[in-house]
C-alpha positions in Angstrom: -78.5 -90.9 -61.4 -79.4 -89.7 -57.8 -77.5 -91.3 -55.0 -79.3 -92.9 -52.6 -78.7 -91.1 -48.8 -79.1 -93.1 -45.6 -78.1 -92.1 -41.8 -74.9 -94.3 -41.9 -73.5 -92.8 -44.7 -74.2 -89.1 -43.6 -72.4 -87.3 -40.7 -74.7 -86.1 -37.6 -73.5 -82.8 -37.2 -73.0 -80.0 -40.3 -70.0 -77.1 -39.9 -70.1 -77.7 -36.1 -73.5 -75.8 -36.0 -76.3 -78.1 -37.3 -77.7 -81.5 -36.4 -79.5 -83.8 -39.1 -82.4 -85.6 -37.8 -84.2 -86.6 -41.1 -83.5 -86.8 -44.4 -87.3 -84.7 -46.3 -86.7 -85.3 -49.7 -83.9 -85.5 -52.2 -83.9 -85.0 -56.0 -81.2 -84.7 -59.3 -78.5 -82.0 -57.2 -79.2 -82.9 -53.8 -80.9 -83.4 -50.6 -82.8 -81.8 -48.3 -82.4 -82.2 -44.2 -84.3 -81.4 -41.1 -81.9 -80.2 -38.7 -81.5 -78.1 -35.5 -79.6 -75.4 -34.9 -76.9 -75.7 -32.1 -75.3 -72.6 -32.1 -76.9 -68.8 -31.7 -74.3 -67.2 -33.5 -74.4 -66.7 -37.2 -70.8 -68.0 -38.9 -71.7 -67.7 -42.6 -69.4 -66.6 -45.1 -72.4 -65.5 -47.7 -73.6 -63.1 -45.3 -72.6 -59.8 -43.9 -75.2 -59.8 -41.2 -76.9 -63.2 -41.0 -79.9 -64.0 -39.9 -79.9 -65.2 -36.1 -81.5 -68.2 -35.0 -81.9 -69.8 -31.7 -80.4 -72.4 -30.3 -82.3 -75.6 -30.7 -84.3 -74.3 -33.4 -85.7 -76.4 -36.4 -84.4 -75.5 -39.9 -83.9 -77.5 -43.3 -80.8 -77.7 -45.0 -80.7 -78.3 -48.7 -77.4 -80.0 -49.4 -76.1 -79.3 -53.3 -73.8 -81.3 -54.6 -71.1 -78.9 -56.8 -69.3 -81.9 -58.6 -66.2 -81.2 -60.2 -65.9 -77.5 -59.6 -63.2 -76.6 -59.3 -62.9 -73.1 -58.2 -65.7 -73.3 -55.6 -69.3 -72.1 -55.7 -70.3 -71.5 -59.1 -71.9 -68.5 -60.2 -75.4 -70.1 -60.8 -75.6 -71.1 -57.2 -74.1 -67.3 -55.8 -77.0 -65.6 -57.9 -79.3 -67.9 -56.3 -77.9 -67.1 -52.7 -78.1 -63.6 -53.2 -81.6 -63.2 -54.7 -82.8 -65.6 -51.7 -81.6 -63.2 -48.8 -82.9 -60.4 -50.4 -86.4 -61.9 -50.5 -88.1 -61.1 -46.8 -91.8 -61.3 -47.3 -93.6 -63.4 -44.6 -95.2 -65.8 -46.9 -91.3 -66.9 -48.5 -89.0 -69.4 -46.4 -86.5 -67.0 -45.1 -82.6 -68.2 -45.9 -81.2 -68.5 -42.8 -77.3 -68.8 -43.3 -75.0 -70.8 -46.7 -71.9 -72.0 -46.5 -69.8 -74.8 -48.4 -68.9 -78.1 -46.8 -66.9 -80.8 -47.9 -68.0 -80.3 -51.9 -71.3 -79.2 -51.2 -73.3 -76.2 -50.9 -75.6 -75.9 -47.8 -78.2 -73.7 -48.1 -80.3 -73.3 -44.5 -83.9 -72.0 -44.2 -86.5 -71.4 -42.1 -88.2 -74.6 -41.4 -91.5 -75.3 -42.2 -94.0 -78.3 -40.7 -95.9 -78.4 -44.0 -95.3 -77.6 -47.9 -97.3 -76.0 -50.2 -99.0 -78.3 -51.8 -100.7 -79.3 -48.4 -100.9 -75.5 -47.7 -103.1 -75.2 -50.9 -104.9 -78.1 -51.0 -106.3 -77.2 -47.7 -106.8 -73.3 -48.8 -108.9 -74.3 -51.6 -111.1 -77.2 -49.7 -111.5 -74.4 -46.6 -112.7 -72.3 -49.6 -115.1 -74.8 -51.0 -117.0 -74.9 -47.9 
């Protein structure tokens, strides 16, 4: 069952570094944020040189729930971490920074004011024409 997320329920600030606005979608592990960075610094434990953002800039956080591990970050969710820094192509969402919380996983990426089913969906009526 997928718990239900409102804005009482969910703190305003993440780590000390990111602000939830909006709540974009959730699904079966978790839930995904818009949020704005607050700090310039990187502070992730996941990476040896993270990626620096801006301060104030936009990003989406996608919040996974680890349940009842109990030794921390599983190794499903590492292996997932470490291919997605490795990926730097400009037409794949960077990941920005990962770190745990509470006991979740937040995983922070560029953020994007469209997905790709719009994206495509207009790339193939722009092509009809």
């Amino acid at each position: 069952m997928v718990d239900q997320y409102s804005e009482k329920d969910q703190p305003k600030k993440v780590a000390d570094r990111y602000l939830k606005q909006e709540v974009l979608g959730q699904g079966t592990y978790g839930v995904v944020f818009k949020a704005t960075d607050t700090k310039v610094t990187p502070h992730s434990i996941f990476f040896k040189r993270s990626h620096e953002t801006k301060n104030g800039q936009t990003v989406a956080i996608k919040k996974i729930r680890l349940g009842k591990e109990k030794e921390g970050v599983n190794i499903t969710a590492l292996r997932e971490i470490k291919l997605l820094k490795e990926l730097k192509h400009p037409h794949i969402i960077e990941l920005v920074d990962a770190f745990p919380h509470k006991e979740n996983l937040h995983l922070v990426f560029e953020f994007m004011e469209t997905d790709l089913k719009e994206e495509l969906t207009y790339l193939l009526s722009e092509a009809d024409q």
